[in-house]
Each structure stands twice: as structure tokens, then as C-alpha cells.
N, C-alpha and C positions, 0 to 999 in steps of 0.2 A: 386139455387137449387143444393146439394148436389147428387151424385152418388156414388153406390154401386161398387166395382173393384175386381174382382179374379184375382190374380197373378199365373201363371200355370207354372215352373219353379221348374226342382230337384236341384239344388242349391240356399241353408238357404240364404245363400251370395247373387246372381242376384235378389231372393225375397228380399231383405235387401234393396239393390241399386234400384230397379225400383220402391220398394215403398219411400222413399224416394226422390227419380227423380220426383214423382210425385206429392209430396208435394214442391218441390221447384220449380216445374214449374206453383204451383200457380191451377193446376187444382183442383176441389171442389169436393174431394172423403169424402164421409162420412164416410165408413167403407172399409177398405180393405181386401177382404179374401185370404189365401194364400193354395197354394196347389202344393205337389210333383210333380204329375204327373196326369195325362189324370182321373183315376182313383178316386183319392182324389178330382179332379175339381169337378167332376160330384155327389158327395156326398154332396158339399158344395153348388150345384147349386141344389141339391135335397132338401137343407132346408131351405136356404137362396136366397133372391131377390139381384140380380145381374145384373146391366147395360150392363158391359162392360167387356170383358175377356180378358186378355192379355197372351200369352203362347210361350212358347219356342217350336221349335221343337224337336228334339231332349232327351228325357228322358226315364225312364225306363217303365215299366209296360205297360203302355198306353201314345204313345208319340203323339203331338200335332194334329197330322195327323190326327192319332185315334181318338182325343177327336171331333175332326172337322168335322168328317164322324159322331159320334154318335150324334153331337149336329144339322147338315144339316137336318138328320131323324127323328128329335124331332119336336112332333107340335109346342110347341110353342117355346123351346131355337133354331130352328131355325132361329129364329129372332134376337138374340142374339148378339149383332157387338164382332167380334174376333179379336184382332190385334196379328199378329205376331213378338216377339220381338226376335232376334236371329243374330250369329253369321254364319250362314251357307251362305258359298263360291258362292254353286250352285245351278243353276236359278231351276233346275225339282223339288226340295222337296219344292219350292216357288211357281211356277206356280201351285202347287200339294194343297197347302192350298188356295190358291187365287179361285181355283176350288171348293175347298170343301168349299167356303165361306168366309172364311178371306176378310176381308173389306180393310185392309193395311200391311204393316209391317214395323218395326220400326229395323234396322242393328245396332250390339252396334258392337262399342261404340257410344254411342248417346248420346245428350243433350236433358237438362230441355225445352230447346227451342222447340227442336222435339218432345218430348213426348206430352207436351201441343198442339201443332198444331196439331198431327195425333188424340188424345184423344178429343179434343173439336168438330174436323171436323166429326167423326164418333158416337161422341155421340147425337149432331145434329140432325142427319139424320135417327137415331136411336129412335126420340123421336115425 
């Protein structure tokens, strides 16, 4: 069985690389939606079926945080497994999405290895 993936990241590039990362680690994405920001996600989750989100913290408009407090409040994408994939140092804007829902998060630089393990474990659990 194949699954649906939004890429939630302002950089074309990290969208480029995680999708990617995700074909070579072998997990079964059928389609993958990508999107700038917090903003752009939620348009693409407004028309499109979607398993699993993957999102940076950090971006403009509407950053991951935001996306995760409007998606917590939604009857049903609060259901929705969010993994946090990101560069960030310190633990409070981490603790801060694990609160507002985030099932995991994935530190880059990371491997095909790790994408696959966090992405299979929470789609799982998810279904």
C-alpha cells in the first residue's frame, strides 16, 4: 500500500532532498505534495488526501508551529501523524510541536535509514 506525503519546508532544495530521501529509503509514497509554508500545506490538505506531513519548523508566513496548532484544532487533520524534520539546536520549539502533536522528529542531516524507520513507525499507527 502506497501513501500520500506533504513536504512542509521554504526551501525548493530540503523539498528536493527529503523527497528523494524518501524514495531511497524504499518507503511506498505514491504521491508527494510539496509546500512553502504552514499556509501553502493547508491549501494542499484542503484538496488533497494526505497520510502523512513532514514539515520544517522554521519558515515564513505560517511556520511549523502554526501549521500544528491549526491542524491539533481540525476535526479531522487532527489525526493527521506530523513528523518534524529540522535543523533546530533547541529542545523548547521541539518540546513546543511534540505538544501541539508531532508524533516524531527527524534532525538533518539524516539518513534514508532514519527517514524510513520514523515514516513506517508512525504511519503504522496512523492507520
Amino acid at each position: 500500500m502506497a501513501f500520500n506525503v506533504l513536504i512542509v519546508d521554504d526551501s525548493a532544495t530540503m523539498r528536493a532532498m527529503i523527497k528523494r530521501v524518501i524514495k531511497l529509503s524504499g518507503f511506498e509514497a505514491e504521491t508527494v505534495y510539496e509546500a512553502g509554508n504552514g499556509r501553502e500545506a493547508l491549501k494542499v490538505l484542503d484538496g488533497h488526501w494526505v497520510d502523512l506531513v513532514l514539515t520544517d519548523i522554521h519558515m515564513p508566513e505560517m511556520d511549523g508551529l502554526e501549521l500544528l496548532r491549526v491542524l491539533s484544532a481540525h476535526p479531522v487533520l487532527n489525526r493527521l501523524p506530523v513528523i518534524v524534520v529540522t535543523s533546530e539546536g533547541s529542545k523548547e520549539p521541539l518540546q513546543e510541536a511534540m505538544s501541539l502533536g508531532a508524533k516524531a522528529c527527524i534532525r538533518k542531516p539524516f539518513s534514508p535509514e532514519k527517514v524510513h524507520q520514523v515514516l513506517v513507525r508512525h504511519i503504522k499507527e496512523g492507520v
